[in-house]
DOGU-374636 format. One record per residue (C-alpha): x negated, y, z; residue in one letter. Coordinates in steps of 0.5 Angstrom, whole numbers, plus 2048, in hexadecimal, padded with zeros to 3 digits. Example, Ala and Ser with C-alpha at 12.3 -4.5 7.8 and 13.67 -1.06 7.14 Angstrom:
<nodes>
NODE   x   y   z code
NODE 7E7 7F7 810    a
NODE 7E5 7FE 80E    s
</nodes>
This chain:
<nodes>
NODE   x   y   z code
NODE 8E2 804 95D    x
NODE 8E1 808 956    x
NODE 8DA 809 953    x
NODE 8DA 810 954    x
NODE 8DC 810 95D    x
NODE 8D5 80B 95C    x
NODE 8D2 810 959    x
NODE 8D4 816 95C    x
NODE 8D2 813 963    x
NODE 8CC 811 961    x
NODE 8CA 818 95F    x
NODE 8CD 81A 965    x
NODE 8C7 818 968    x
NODE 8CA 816 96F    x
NODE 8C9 80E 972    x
NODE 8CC 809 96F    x
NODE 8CD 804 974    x
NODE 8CC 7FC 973    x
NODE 8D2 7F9 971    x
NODE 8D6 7FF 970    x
NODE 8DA 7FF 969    x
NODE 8D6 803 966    x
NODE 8CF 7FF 968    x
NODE 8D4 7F9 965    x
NODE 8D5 7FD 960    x
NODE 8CE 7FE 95E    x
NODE 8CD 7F6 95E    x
NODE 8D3 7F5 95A    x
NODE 8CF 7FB 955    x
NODE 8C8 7F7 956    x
NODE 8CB 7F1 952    x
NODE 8CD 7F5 94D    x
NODE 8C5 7F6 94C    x
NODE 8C3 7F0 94D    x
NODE 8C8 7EE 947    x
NODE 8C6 7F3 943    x
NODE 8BE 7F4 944    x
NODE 8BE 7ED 943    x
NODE 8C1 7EE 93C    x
NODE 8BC 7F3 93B    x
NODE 8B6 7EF 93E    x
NODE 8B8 7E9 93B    x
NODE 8B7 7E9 933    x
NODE 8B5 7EF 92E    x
NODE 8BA 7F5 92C    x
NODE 8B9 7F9 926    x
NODE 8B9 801 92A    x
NODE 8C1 801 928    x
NODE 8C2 7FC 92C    x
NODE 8BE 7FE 932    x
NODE 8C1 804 933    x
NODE 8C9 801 932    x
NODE 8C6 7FC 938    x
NODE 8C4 802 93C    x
NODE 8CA 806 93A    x
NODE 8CF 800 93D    x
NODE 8C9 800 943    x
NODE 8CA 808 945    x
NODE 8D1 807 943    x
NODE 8CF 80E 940    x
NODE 8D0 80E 939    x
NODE 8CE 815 938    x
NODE 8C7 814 93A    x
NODE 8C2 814 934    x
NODE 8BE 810 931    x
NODE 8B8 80D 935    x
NODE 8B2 80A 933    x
NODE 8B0 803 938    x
NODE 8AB 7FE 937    x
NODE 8AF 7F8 93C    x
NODE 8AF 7F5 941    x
NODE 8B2 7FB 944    x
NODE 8B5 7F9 94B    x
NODE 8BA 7FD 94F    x
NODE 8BF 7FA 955    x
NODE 8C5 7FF 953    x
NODE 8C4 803 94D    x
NODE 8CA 808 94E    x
NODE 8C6 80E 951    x
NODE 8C2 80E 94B    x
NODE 8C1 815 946    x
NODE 8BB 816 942    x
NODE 8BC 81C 93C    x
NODE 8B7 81C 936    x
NODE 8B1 818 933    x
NODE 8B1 815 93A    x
NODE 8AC 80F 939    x
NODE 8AC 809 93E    x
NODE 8A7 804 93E    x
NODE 8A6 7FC 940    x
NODE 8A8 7F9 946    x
NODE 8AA 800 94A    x
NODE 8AF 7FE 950    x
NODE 8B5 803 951    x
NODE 8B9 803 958    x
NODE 8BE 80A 955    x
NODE 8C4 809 95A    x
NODE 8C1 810 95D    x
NODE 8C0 813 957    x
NODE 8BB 813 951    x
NODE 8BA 819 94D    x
NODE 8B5 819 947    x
NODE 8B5 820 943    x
NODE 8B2 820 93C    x
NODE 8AD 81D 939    x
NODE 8AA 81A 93F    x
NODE 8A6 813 93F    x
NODE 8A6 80E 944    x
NODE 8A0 809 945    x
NODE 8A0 802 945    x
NODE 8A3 7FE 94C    x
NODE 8A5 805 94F    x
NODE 8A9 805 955    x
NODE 8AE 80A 956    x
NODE 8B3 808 95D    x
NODE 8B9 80D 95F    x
NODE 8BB 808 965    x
NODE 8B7 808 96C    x
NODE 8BA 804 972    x
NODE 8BC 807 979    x
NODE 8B6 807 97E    x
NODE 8BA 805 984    x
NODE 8B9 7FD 983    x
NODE 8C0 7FC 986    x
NODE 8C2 800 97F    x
NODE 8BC 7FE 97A    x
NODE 8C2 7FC 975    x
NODE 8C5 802 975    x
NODE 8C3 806 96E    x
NODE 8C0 80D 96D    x
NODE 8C1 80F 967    x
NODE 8BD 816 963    x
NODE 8BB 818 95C    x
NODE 8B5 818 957    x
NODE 8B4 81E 954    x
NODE 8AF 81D 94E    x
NODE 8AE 823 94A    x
NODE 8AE 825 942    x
NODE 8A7 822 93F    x
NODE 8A5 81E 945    x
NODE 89F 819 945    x
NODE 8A0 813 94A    x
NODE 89A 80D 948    x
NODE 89A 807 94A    x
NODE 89C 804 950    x
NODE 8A0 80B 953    x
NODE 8A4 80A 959    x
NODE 8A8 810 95A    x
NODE 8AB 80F 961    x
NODE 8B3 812 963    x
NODE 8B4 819 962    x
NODE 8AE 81B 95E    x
NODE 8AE 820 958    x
NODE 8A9 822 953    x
NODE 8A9 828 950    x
NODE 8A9 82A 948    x
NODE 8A2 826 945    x
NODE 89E 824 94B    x
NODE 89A 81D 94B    x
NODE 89A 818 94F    x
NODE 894 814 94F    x
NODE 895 80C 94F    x
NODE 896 808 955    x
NODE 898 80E 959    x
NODE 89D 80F 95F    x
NODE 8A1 815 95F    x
NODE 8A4 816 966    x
NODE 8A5 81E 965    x
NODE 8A7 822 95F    x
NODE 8A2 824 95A    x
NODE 8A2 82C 956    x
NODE 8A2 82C 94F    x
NODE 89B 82C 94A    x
NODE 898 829 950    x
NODE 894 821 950    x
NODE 895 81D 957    x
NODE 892 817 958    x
NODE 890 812 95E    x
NODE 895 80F 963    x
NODE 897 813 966    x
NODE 898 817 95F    x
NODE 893 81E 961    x
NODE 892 823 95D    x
NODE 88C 823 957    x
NODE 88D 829 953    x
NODE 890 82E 94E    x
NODE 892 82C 947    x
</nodes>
């Protein structure tokens, strides 16, 4: 299987079942991952040699540069896209095999969470995956300890507030917080 039909059905949004070649496929990838975040994790780089590993972790050459405070944790890294002025603090967690999109100059908090997978609800079928993108916006504000669940998009300059639990999408210019993440205000 070639990285693009990975991709193409991740993005596809339709169940991926356990053991079927695009979940082995997946644990072939998170090796991968696990390589290479250990390289970033395990000992200084100047910001070049950063983005070279992030580069060879996306398989997407093209991206620009990124500015990232390790440890940074991801079980993929081949579903990830960020645009410009893209910041990511210490210890932030990211499942991207749905999908992870982070627009421009947009920073995210220490220890964020951001998963794209969740599992079958029938117990027979709880290895099953359900993969579903993360949108982030233009400008967006995630502080520290986030947890953006599957299928969530955050509108242009809207701030989430730490520790929050966003289960649903949230508008742009806006300030959610709390878990579940809930409205608080207007910007």
């Amino acid at each position: 299987m070639t990285l693009r039909e990975f991709l193409e059905k991740m993005d596809s949004g339709e169940r991926i079942a356990a053991g079927s070649p695009w979940h082995l496929c997946m644990h072939e990838l998170s090796q991968e991952a696990l390589r290479l975040t250990a390289e970033i994790n395990g000992r200084y780089h100047t910001p070049g040699e950063l983005n070279a590993l992030l580069r060879e972790l996306t398989a997407r050459p093209e991206l620009p540069p990124l500015s990232l405070f390790p440890p940074f944790y991801t079980d993929c890294g081949k579903n990830l896209h960020w645009g410009e002025g893209v910041f990511i603090n210490s210890g932030c967690h990211f499942q991207d095999q749905g999908g992870i999109w982070i627009g421009d100059g947009s920073l995210i908090g220490h220890n964020a969470v951001l998963a794209t997978l969740n599992h079958a609800p029938e117990p027979e079928k709880r290895g099953d995956l359900i993969p579903a993108p993360i949108r982030i916006g233009r400008n967006v504000w995630l502080g520290a300890n986030v947890t953006v669940l599957p299928g969530v998009s955050i509108g242009d300059g809207a701030i989430i507030a730490a520790g929050a639990v966003v289960t649903k999408d949230v508008a742009p210019g806006t300030v959610v917080g709390g878990v579940p993440a809930h409205f608080l205000k207007n910007l």
